[in-house]
C-alpha positions as CSV (number, residue, x, y, z in Angstrom):
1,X,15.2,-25.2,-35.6
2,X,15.6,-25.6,-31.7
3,X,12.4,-26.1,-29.8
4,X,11.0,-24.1,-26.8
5,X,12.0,-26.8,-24.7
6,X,13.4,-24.8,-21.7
7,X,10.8,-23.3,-19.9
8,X,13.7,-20.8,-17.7
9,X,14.2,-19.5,-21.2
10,X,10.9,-19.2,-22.3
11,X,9.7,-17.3,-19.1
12,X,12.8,-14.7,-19.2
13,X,12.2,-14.0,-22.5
14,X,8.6,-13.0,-21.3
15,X,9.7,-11.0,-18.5
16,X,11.5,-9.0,-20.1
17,X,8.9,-7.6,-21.9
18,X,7.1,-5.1,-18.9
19,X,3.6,-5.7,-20.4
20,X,1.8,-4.2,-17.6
21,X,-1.8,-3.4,-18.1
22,X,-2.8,-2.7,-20.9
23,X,0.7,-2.2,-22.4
24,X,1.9,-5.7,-24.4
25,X,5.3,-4.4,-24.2
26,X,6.3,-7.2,-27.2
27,X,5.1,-9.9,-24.6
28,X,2.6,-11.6,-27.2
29,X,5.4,-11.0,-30.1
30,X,8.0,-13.4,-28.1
31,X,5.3,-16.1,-27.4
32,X,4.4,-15.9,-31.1
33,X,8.6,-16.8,-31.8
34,X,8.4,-19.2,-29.4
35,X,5.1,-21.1,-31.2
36,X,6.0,-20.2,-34.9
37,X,8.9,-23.0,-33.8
38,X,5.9,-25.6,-33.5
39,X,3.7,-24.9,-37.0
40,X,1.4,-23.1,-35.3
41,X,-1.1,-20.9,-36.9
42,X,-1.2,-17.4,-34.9
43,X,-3.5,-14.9,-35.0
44,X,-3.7,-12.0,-33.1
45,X,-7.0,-9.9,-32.5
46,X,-7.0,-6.5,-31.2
47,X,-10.6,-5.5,-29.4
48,X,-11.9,-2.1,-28.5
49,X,-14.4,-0.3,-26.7
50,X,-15.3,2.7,-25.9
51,X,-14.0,3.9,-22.6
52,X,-11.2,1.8,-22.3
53,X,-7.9,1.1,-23.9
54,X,-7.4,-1.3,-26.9
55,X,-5.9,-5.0,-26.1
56,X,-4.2,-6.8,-28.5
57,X,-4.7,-10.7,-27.8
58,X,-3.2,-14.0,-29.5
59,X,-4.7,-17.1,-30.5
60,X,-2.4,-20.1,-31.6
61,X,-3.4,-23.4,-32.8
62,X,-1.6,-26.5,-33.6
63,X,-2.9,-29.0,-35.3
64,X,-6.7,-29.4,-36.9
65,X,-7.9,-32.4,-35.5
66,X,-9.8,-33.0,-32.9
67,X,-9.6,-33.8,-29.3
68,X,-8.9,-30.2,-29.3
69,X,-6.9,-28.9,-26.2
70,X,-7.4,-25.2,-25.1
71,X,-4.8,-23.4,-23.0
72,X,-5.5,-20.0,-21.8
73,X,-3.7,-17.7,-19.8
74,X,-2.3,-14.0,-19.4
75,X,0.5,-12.1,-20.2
76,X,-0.1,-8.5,-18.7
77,X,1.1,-8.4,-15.1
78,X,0.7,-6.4,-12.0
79,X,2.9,-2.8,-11.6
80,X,6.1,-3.6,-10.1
81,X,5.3,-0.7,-7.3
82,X,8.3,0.7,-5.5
83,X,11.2,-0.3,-8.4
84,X,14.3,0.3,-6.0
85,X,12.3,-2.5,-3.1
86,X,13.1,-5.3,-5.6
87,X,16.4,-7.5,-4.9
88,X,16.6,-7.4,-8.5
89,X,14.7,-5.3,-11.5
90,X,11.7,-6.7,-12.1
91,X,11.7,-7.1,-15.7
92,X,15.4,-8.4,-15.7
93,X,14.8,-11.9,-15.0
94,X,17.7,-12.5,-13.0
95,X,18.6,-15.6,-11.3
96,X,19.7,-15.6,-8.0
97,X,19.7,-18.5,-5.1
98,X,17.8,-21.3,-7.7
99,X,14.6,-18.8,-8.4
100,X,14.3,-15.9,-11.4
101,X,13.1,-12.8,-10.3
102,X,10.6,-10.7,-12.1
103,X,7.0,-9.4,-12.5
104,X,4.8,-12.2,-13.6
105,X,7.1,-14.8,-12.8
106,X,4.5,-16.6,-11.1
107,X,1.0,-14.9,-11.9
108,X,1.2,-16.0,-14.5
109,X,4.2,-16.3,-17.6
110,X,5.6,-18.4,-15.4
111,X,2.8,-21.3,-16.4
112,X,2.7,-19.8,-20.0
113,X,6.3,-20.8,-20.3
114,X,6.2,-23.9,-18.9
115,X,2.9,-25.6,-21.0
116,X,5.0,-24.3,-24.2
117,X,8.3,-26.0,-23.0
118,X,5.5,-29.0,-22.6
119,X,4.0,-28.4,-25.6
120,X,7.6,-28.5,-27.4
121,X,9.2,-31.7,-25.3
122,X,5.8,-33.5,-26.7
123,X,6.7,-32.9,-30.0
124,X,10.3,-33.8,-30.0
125,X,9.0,-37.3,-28.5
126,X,5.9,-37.9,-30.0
127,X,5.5,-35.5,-33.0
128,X,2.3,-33.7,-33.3
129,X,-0.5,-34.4,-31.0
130,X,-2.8,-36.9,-32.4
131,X,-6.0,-33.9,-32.0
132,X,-5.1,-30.1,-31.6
133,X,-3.5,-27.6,-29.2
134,X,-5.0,-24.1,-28.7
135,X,-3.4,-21.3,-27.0
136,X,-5.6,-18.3,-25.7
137,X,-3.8,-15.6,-24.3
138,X,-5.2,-12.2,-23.4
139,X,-3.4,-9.1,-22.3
140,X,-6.1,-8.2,-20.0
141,X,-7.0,-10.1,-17.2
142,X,-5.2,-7.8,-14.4
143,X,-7.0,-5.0,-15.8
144,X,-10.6,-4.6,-16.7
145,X,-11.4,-7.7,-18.5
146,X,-13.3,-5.8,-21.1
147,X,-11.4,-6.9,-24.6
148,X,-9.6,-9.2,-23.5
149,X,-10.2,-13.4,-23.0
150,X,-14.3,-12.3,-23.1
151,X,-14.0,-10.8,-26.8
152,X,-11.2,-13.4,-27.7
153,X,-13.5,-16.7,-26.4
154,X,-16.7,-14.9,-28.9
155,X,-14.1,-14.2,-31.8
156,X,-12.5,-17.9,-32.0
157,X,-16.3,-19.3,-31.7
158,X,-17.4,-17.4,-34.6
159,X,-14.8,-18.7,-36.5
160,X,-15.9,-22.4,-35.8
161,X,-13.4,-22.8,-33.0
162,X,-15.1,-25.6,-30.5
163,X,-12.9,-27.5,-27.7
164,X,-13.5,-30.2,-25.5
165,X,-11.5,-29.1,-22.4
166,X,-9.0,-26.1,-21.4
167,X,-6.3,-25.9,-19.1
168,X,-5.6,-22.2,-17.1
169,X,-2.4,-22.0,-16.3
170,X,-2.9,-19.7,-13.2
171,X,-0.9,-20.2,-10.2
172,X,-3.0,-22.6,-7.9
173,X,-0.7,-23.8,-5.2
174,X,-0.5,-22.9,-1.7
175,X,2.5,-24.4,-0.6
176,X,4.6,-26.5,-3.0
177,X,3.6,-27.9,-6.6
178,X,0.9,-31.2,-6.7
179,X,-1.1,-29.2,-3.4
180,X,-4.2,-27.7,-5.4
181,X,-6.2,-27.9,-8.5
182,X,-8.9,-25.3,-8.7
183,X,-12.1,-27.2,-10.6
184,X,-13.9,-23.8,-9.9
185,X,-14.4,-20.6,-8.6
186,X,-16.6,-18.6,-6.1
187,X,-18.8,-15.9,-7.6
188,X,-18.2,-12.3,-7.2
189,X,-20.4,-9.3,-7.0
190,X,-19.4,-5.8,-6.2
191,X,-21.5,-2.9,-5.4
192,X,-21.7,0.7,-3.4
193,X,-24.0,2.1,-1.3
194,X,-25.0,5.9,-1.3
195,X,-26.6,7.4,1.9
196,X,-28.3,10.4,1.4
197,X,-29.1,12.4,4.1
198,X,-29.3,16.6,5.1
199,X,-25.8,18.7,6.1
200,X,-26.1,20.5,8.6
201,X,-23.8,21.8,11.7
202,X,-23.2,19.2,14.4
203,X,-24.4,21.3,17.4
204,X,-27.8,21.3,16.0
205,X,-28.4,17.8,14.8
206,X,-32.5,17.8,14.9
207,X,-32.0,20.3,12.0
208,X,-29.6,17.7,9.7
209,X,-29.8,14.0,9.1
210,X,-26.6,12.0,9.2
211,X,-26.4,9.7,6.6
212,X,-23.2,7.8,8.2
213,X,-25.8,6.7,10.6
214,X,-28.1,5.4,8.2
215,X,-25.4,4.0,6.8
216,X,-23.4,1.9,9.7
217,X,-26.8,0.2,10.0
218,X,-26.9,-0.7,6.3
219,X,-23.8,-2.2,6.6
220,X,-24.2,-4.3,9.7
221,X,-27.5,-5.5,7.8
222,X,-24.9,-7.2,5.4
223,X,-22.7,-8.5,7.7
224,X,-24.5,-10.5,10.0
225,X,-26.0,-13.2,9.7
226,X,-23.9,-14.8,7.5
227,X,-25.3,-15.5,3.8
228,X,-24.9,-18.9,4.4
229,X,-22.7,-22.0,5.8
230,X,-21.0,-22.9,2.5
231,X,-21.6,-26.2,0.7
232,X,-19.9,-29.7,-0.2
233,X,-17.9,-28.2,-2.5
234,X,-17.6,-24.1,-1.6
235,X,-16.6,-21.9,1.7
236,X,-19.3,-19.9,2.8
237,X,-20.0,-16.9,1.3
238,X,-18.5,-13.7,2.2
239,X,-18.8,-9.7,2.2
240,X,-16.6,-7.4,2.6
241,X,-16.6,-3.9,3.2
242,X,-13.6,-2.2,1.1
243,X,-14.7,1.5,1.5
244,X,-16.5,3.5,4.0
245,X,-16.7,7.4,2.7
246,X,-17.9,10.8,3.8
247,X,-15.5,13.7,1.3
248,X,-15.9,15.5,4.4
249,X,-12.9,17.5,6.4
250,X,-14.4,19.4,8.7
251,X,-15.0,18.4,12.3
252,X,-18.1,20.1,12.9
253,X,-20.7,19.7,9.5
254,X,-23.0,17.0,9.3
255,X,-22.1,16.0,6.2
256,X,-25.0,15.2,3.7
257,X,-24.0,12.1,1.7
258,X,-22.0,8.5,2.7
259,X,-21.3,5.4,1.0
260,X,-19.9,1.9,1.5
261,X,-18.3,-0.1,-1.2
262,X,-18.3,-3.4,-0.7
263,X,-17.6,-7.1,-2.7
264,X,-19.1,-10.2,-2.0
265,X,-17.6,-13.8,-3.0
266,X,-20.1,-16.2,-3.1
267,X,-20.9,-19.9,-3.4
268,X,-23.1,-22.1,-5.7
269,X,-26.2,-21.6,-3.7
270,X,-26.5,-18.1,-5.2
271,X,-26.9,-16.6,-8.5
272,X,-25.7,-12.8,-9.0
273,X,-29.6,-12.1,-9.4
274,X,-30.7,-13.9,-5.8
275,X,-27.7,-12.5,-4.4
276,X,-28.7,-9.1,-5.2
277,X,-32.3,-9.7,-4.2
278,X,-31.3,-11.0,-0.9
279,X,-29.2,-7.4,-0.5
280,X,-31.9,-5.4,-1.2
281,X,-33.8,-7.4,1.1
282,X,-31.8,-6.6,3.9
283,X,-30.8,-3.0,3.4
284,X,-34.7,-2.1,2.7
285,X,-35.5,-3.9,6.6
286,X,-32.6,-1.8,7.9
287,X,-33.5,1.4,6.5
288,X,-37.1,1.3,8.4
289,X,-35.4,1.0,11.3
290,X,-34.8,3.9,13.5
291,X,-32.7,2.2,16.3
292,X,-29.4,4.8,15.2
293,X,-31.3,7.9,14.0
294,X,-33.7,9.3,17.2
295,X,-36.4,11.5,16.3
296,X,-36.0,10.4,12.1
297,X,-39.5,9.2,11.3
298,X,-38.6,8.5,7.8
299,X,-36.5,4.9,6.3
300,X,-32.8,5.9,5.2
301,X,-32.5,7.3,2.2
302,X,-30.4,5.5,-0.2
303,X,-29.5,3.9,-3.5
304,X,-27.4,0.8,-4.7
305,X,-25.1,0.7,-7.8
306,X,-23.9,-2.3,-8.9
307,X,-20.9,-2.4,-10.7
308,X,-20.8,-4.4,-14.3
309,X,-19.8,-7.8,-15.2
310,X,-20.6,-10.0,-11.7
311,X,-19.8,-13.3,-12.3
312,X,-21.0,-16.7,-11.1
313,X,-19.7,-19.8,-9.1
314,X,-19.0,-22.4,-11.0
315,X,-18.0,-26.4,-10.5
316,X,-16.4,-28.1,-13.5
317,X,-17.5,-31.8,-13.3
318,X,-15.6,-33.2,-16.3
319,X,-14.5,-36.5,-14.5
320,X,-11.9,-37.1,-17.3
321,X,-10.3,-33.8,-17.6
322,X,-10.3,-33.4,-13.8
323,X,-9.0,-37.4,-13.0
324,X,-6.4,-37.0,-16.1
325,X,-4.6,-33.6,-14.3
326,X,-4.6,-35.0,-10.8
327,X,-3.5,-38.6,-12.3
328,X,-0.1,-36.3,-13.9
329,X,0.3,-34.5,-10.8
330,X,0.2,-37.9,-8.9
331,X,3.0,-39.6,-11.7
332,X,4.8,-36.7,-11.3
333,X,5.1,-35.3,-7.9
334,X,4.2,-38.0,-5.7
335,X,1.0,-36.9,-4.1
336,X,-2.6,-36.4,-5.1
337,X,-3.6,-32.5,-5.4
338,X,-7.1,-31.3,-3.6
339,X,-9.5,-30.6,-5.8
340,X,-10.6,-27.0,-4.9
341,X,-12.8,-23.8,-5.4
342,X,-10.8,-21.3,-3.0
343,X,-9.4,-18.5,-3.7
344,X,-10.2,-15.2,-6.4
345,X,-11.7,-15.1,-9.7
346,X,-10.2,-16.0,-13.3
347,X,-10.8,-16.2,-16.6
348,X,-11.9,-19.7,-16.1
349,X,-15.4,-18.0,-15.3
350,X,-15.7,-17.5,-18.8
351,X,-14.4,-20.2,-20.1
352,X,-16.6,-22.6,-19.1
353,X,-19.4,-21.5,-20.7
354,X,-17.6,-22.7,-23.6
355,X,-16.1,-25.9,-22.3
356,X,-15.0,-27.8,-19.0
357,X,-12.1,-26.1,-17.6
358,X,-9.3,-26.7,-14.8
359,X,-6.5,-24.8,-13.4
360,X,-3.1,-25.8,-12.6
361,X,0.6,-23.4,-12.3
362,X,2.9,-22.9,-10.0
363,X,2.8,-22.0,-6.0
364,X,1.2,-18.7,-5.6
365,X,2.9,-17.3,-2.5
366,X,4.8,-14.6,-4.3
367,X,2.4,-13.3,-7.0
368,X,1.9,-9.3,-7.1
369,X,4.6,-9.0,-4.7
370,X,7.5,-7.2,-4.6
371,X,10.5,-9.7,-5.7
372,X,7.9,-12.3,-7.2
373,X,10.2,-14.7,-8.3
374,X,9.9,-18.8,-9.3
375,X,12.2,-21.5,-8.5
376,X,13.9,-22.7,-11.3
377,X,12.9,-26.5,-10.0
378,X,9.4,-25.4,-9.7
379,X,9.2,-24.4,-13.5
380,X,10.8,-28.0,-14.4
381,X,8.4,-29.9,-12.6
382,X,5.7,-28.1,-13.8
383,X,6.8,-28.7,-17.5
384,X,7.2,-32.3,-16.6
385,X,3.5,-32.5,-15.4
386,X,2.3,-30.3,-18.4
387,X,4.1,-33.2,-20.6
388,X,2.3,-35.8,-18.9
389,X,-0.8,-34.3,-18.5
390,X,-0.7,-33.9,-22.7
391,X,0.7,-37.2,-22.9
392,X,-1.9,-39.1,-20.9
393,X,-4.7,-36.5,-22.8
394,X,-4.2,-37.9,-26.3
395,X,-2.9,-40.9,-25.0
């Protein structure tokens, strides 16, 4: 039986399924035929919830021993947007120029295929790993994150699943492969703002309150100052507002209610509890302030709903795990990576409440793009730092 060994193969073969959220598309059925090749044991859960759509998920593991390896990654993608904008279809896979084309290319089948085509080049040299391999792939980490790698990490637990370190696949570098690992992740925390105040016609203002006035000082209250400088090992933290809104269309009514949505990414010197505190804090000093609202005697009216799930920072400090990767990226590409928080969130926030996790794939530049596409070199070297990176792990 031939092994997965080609990772170009392996990652067309996932393209081509269009799993976009939630839809699985067969993606999950051709990384199953790609493990079954490497006596794995597969198993894949389907999770529900009320609200929002079922997502099947796959759990593979190979071998029984223990150290026990986890991989985890995704294989639901972005929408392609505009179709006819692509050079070439977007769940073709067609290779053009030393790069293969398609959604999810890079973020991320693209490192799915290539720790597989590891995974398979280790067994051809070394036969199984002297511990175990686990692969944890959800099909809903571009989507809501509901019932996907959450519900999968709580299943596998409860079924005496334990592992010493995980690898996500996500694509982590800048520039060109070796740049970045990410050994954690800014917290996020999202919420919205609603002004309420009294319509009224705008020729006769002492008779209506205008909540976007409120409201512009709520907002500058959470701009400046600044949270904080940052730390040793994270940027500052950051708001931003993503959405100022009135519903109104008419150019002369007050209009009665406003709101700001807004998302903040946040460093280690914050919890999602002290973050919110400290928001509250500062809307509830703006609001008595009258400095944009003549003649109002009484604090802005408003409220603050937070959306679910925030998440928190997080700093994996796994000195063997962490020196191990950078050590194969070294032997392989010639240069030592930066060890790094930057960037979004991922399922590694969940993950290492479980165990310490890192993240290394391929350059990032073209993810959710139109023509997202991976160099063909790219997904050789990162197979060949996968290899070492498993070789030197249960070395």
């Amino acid at each position: 039986m031939t092994l997965p060994t080609d990772p170009a193969e392996n990652l067309a073969a996932l393209i081509r399924c269009p799993s976009v959220t939630p839809d699985d598309a067969g993606a999950l059925g051709a990384l199953s035929q790609m493990l079954e090749r490497l006596g794995a044991k597969i198993e894949r859960p389907v999770f529900r919830e009320d609200g929002t759509p079922d997502i099947e998920n796959l759990y593979v593991r190979v071998g029984t021993k223990v150290p026990h390896l986890l991989f985890a990654g995704h294989t639901d993608v972005v929408p392609p947007g505009d179709e006819a904008a692509w050079t070439h279809p977007p769940f073709a896979a067609e290779i053009a120029n030393g790069e293969m084309f398609g959604r999810g290319a890079v973020d991320m089948k693209g490192g799915i295929a290539c720790f597989v085509a590891a995974l398979a080049r280790y067994h051809e040299s070394h036969g199984a790993p002297a511990g175990s391999v686990s692969f944890l792939i959800t099909g809903d980490e571009e989507g809501p994150a509901i019932n996907g790698t959450v519900k999968l990490l709580e299943w596998a637990r409860e079924r005496g699943e334990a592992w010493d370190a995980a690898l996500v696949g996500e694509p982590t570098n800048p520039d060109a492969l070796g740049d970045m690992i990410k050994i954690g992740r800014r917290g996020s925390l999202s919420g919205t703002i609603v002004v309420h105040g009294r319509q009224g016609h705008v020729a006769y203002p002492h008779l209506a309150d205008n909540p976007v006035r409120g409201l512009l000082m709520l907002v500058e209250a959470l701009l400046e100052p600044p949270f904080d400088e940052g730390t040793a090992d994270f940027q500052p933290t950051n708001l931003e507002v993503t959405s100022i809104d009135v519903g109104n269309t008419a150019t002369n009514v007050i209009p009665g209610r406003a709101t700001a949505t807004f998302n903040v990414r946040f460093n280690d010197r914050w919890t999602p509890e002290s973050l919110q505190a400290e928001i509250h804090n500062r809307l509830d000093r703006a609001a008595a302030s009258s400095r944009l609202r003549p003649g109002c005697g009484d604090p802005v009216a408003f409220d603050i709903e937070w959306r679910d799930r925030p998440s928190s920072a997080f700093l994996t400090r796994d000195d063997r795990l962490i020196e191990t990767l950078t050590a194969s990226v070294a032997a392989v590409t010639g240069k030592r990576p930066q060890l790094s928080t930057s960037g979004g969130t991922s399922d590694a926030r969940f993950i290492k409440d479980y165990c310490p996790v890192v993240e290394f794939g391929l350059v990032g530049q073209t993810m959710h793009m139109v023509d997202e596409r991976a160099a063909l070199s790219d997904l050789e070297t990162l197979t060949r730092i996968y290899l070492r990176f498993l070789e030197d792990w249960f070395g």
